[in-house]
VODO-248073 format. One record per residue (C-alpha): chain; x, y, z. Coordinates in steps of 0.2 Angstrom, whole numbers, plus 5000, padded with zeros to 4 digits. Example, Ala and Ser with C-alpha at 12.3 -4.5 7.8 and 13.67 -1.06 7.14 Angstrom:
BEGIN
- A, 5062, 4978, 5039
- A, 5068, 4995, 5036
REM end
This chain:
BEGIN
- A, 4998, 4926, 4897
- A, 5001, 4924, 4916
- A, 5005, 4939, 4926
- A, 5008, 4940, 4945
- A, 5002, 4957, 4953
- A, 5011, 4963, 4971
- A, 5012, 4981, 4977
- A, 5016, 4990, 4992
- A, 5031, 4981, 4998
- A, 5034, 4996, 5012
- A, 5051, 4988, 5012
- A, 5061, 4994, 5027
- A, 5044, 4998, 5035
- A, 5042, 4998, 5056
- A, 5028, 4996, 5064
- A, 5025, 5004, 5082
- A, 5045, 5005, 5083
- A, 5047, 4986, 5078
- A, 5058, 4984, 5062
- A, 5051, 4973, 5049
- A, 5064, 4971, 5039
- A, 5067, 4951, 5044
- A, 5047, 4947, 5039
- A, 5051, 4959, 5023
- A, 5065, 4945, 5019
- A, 5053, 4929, 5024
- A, 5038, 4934, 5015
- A, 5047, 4940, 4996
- A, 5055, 4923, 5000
- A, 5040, 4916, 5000
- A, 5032, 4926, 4986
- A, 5049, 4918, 4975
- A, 5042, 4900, 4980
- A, 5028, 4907, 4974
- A, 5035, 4912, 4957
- A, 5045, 4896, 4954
- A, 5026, 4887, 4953
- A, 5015, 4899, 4944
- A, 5029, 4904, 4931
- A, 5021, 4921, 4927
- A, 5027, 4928, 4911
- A, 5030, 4946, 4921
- A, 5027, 4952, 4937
- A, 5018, 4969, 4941
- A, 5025, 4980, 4955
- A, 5012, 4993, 4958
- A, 5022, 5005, 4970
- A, 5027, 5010, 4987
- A, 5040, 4996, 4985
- A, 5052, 5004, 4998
- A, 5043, 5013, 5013
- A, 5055, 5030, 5014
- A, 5059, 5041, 4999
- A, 5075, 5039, 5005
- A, 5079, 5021, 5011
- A, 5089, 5014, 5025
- A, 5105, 5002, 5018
- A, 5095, 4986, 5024
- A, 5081, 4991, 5016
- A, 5093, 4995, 4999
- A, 5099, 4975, 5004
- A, 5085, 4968, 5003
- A, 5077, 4974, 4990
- A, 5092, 4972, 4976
- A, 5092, 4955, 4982
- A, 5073, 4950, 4978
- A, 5072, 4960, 4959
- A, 5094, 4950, 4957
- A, 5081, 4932, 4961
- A, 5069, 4939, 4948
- A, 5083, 4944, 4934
- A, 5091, 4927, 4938
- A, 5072, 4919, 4933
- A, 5070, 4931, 4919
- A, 5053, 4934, 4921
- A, 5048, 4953, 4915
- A, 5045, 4963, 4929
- A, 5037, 4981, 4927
- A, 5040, 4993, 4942
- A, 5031, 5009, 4947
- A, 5034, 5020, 4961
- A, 5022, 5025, 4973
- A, 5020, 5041, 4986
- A, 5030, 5034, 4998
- A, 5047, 5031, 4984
- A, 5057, 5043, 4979
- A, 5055, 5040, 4961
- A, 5072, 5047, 4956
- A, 5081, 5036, 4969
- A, 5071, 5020, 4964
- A, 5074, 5023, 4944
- A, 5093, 5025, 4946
- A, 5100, 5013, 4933
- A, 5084, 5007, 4926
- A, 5089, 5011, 4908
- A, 5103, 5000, 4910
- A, 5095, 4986, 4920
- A, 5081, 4988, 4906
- A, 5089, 4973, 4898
- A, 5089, 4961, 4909
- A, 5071, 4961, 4910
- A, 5066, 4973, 4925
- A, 5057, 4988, 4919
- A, 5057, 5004, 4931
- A, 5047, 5018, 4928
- A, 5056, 5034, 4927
- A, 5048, 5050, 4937
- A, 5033, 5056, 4928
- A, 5037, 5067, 4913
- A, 5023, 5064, 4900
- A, 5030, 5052, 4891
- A, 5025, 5035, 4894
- A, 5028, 5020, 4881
- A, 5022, 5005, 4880
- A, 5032, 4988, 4884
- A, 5025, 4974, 4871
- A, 5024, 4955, 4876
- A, 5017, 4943, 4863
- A, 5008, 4926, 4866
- A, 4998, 4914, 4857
- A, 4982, 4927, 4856
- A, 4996, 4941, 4850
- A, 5003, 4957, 4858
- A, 5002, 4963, 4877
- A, 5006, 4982, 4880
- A, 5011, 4987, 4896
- A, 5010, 5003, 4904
- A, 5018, 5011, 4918
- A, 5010, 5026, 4928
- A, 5020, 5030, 4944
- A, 5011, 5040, 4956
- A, 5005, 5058, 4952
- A, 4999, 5072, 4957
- A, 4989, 5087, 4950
- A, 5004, 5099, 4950
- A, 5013, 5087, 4941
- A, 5001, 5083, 4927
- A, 4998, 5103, 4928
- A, 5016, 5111, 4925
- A, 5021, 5096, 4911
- A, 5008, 5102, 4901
- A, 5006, 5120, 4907
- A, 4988, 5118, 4913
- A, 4980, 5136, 4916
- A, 4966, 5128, 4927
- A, 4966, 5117, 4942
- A, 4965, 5099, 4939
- A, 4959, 5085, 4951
- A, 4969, 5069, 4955
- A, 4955, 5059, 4944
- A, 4958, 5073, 4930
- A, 4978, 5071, 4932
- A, 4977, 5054, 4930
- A, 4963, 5053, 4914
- A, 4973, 5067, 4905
- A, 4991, 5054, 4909
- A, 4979, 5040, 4902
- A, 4975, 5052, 4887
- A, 4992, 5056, 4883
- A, 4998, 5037, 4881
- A, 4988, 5035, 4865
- A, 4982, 5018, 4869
- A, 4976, 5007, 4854
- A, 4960, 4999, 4861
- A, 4958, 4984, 4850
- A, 4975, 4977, 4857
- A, 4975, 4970, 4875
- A, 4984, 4984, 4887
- A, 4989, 4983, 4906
- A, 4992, 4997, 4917
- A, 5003, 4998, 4934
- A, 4993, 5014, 4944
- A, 4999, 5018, 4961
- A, 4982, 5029, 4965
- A, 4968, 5029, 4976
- A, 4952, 5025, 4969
- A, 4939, 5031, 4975
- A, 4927, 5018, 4983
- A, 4941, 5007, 4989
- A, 4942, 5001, 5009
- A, 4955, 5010, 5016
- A, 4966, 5006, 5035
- A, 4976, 5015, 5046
- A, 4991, 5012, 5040
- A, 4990, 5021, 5021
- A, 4995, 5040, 5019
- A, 4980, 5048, 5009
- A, 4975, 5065, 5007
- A, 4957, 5073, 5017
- A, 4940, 5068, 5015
- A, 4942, 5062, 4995
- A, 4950, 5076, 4987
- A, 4966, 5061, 4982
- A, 4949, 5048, 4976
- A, 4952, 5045, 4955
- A, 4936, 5039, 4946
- A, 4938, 5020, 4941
- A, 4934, 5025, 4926
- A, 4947, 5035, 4920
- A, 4953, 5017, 4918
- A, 4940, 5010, 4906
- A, 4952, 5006, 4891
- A, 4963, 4994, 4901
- A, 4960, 4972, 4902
- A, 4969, 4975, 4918
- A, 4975, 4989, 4929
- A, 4987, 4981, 4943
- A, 4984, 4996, 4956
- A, 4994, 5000, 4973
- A, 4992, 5013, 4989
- A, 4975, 5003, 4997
- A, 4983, 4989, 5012
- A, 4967, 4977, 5009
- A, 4966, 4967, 4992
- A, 4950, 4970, 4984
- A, 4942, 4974, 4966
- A, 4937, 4991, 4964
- A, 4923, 4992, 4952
- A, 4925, 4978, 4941
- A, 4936, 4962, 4946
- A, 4951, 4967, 4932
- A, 4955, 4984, 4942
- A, 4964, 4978, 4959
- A, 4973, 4982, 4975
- A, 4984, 4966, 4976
- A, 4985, 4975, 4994
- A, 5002, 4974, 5005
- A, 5011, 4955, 5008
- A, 5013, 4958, 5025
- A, 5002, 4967, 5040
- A, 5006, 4984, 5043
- A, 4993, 4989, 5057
- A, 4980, 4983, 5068
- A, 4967, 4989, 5057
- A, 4974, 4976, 5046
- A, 4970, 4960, 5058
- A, 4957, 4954, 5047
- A, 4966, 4956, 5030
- A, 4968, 4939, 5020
- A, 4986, 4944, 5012
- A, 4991, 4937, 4996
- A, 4998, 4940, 4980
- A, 4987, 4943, 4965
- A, 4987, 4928, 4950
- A, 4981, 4938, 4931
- A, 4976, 4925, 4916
- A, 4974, 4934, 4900
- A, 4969, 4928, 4884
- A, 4961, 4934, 4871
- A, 4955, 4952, 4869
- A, 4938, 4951, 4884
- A, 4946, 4935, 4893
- A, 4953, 4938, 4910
- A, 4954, 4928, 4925
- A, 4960, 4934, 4941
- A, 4963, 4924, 4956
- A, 4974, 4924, 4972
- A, 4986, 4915, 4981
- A, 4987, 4916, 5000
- A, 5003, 4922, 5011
- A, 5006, 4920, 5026
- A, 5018, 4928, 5035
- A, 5032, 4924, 5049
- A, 5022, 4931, 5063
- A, 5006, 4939, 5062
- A, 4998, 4954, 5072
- A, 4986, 4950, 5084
- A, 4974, 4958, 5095
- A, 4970, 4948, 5112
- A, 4955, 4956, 5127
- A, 4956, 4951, 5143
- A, 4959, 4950, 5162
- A, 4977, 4949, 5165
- A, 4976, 4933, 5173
- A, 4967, 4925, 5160
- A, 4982, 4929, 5149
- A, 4995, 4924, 5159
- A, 4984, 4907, 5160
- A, 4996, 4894, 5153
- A, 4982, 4883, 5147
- A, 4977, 4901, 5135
- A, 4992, 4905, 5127
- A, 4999, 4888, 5125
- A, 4984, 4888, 5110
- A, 4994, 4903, 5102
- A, 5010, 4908, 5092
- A, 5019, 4918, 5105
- A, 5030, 4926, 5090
- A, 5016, 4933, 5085
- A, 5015, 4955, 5087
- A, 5004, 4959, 5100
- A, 4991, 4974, 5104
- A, 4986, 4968, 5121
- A, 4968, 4977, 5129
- A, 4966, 4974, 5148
- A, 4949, 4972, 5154
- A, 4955, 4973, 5175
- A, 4946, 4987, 5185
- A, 4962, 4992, 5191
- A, 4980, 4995, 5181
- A, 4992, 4981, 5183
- A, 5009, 4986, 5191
- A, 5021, 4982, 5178
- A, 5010, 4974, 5166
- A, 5017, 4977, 5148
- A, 5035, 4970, 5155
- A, 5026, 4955, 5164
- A, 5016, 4950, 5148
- A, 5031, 4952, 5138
- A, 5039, 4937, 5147
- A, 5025, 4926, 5136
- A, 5020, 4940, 5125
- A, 5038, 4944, 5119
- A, 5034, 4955, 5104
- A, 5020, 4968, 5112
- A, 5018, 4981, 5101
- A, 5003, 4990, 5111
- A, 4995, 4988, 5129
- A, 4981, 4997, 5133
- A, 4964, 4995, 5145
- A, 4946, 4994, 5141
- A, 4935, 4997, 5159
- A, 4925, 5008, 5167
- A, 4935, 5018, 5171
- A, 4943, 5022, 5153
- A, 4925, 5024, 5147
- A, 4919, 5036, 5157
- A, 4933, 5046, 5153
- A, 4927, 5057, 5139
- A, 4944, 5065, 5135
- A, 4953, 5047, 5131
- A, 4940, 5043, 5118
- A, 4944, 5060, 5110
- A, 4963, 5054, 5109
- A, 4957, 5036, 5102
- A, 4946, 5047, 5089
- A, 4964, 5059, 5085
- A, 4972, 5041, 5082
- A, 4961, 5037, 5067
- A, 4959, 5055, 5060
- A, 4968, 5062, 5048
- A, 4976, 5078, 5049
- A, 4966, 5089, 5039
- A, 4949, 5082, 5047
- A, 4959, 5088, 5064
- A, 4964, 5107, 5057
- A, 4944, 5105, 5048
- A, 4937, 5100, 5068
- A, 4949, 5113, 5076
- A, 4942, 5129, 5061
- A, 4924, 5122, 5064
- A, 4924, 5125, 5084
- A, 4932, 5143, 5079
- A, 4922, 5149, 5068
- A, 4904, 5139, 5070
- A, 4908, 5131, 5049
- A, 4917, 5119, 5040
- A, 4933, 5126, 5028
- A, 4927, 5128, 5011
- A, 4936, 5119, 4996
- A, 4949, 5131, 4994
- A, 4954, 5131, 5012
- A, 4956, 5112, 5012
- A, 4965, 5110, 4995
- A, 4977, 5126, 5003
- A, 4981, 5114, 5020
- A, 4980, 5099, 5009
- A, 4996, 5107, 5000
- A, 5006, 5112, 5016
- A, 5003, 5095, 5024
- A, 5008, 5086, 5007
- A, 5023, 5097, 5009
- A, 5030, 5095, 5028
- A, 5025, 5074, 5025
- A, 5037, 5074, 5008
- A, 5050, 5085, 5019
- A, 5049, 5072, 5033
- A, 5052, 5057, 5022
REM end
């Protein structure tokens, strides 16, 4: 059996103000052309498949017309939602749409059955887990104690009463602890959101979602397919693609990926202005690319982001690297903020206070109230 693994779609995503609903449409046309030559017998979604709990129209649009192409293929599709859905709001209808083929995970509730394919080598059960957290797993089945996310999630694998001799897949939209992470992924401080990969130890494959970058984690059949497009800078190195799952008998998987590339890539470029604006230097690149522009000139150019932007047109950041901005010790604090977390700010800011670090308690109480005002925002 063939399956074709995506997650993290982030439709209706922008990045640094640029909307990127127009790549969103390229690229899932692209994964389609994709589809059409593989042939998958189903499709994995592992999550975060719009980028707001409650989307724009567009991104409403373009979504219903990418899982109307799959119906119309009638491939099986299993989709989860991840912390940035609304899991109500993604799961409206999806007993109804059921029948055509495209599976959508209800909000967690404890109850989790399996959907059964057959092949040559017999049955294929696949499970959907849609993101959880500890209060969740807690309250469903009135937990006394506190739970960790890898807890929640063992005790949601426990409840599904997974026969182990038959081959089983599992959609998790989770962060794994010991997976790369980048800038552009919401997760909790300093591990307290990390699940043991081997809560997942009964699975053939477990198709996961909420890490940018794809990568195994563990062992090569528990995988980030990671996002099809770039969603930050700290993603300029990623090989996107979509991720290809062979399974045959009980034991045998094969995993492999296929590359995407996308409309128009994020760069980074250094230099001195005039180096550039050199026609003979950016003739050599795709000036539709996005842009994060770092000036090396001892002295600011007047005007410079709106004079690169005549080649440069789609600029998303400009900033300077000289000596002057490295002797500056309170810029590098800002660039340290950027990549920080909030908790590791409020944990920095209780330290200097008070001479220690919060204990555990202290951080899982912020942890809660920034969970909350990030929900409220979305």
């Amino acid at each position: 059996m063939k399956l074709l693994h995506l997650a993290d779609l982030h439709i209706g995503k922008r990045v640094n103000e640029f909307s990127m609903i127009e790549d969103q449409r390229y690229i899932l046309t692209k994964i389609l052309n994709i589809i059409d030559e593989e042939k998958p017998d189903a499709i994995l979604i592992a999550g975060d498949v719009y980028d707001k709990s409650v989307p724009s129209s567009e991104a409403v649009e373009v979504l219903d017309k990418f899982i109307n192409d799959i119906a119309s293929r009638k491939i099986e599709t299993f989709i989860i939602s991840g912390n940035h859905d609304g899991a109500e709001r993604l799961a409206f209808a999806s007993k109804l749409i059921d029948t055509t083929g495209i599976h959508i995970s209800p909000a967690y509730n404890g109850n989790i059955d399996a959907k059964t394919l057959n092949d040559e080598y017999g049955s294929v059960n696949f499970y959907m887990l849609p993101f959880i957290k500890p209060i969740n797993v807690k309250q469903i089945f009135k937990l006394e104690e506190n739970i960790s996310y890898s807890e929640a999630v063992k005790i949601a694998i426990e409840k599904m009463n997974i026969d182990k001799s038959q081959r089983n897949v599992l959609l998790s939209h989770q962060f794994v602890t010991g997976a790369e992470e980048c800038d552009s992924e919401d997760l909790s401080v300093g591990g307290t959101e990390g699940v043991s990969a081997s809560v997942y130890e009964d699975f053939d494959y477990v198709a996961l979602g909420h890490i940018h970058g794809p990568q195994r984690v563990s062992r090569d059949t528990i995988r980030y397919s990671g996002t099809p497009l770039k969603y930050s800078f700290s993603e300029v190195n990623h090989k996107k693609s979509v991720t290809i799952v062979n399974i045959e008998e009980k034991g045998n998987v094969t995993v492999s990926t296929i590359p995407l590339n996308a409309k128009r890539d994020l760069v980074e470029l250094k230099g001195k202005y005039d180096e550039l604006m050199d026609k003979s230097f950016y003739d050599k690149k795709n000036l539709d690319d996005y842009y994060h522009i770092t000036l090396t000139d001892e002295n600011d150019v007047v005007d410079a982001i709106f004079k690169l932007g005549k080649i440069y047109k789609n600029i998303m950041k400009l900033d300077y690297d000289n000596a002057r901005t490295q002797s500056i010790g309170k810029l590098t604090a800002v660039n340290d903020v950027e990549h920080k977390q909030p908790i590791e700010l409020i944990d920095d800011f209780y330290k200097k206070q008070n001479g220690l670090d919060m204990d555990e308690n202290q951080l899982s109480y912020i942890n809660s109230i920034i969970e909350k005002i990030w929900e409220e925002q979305k």
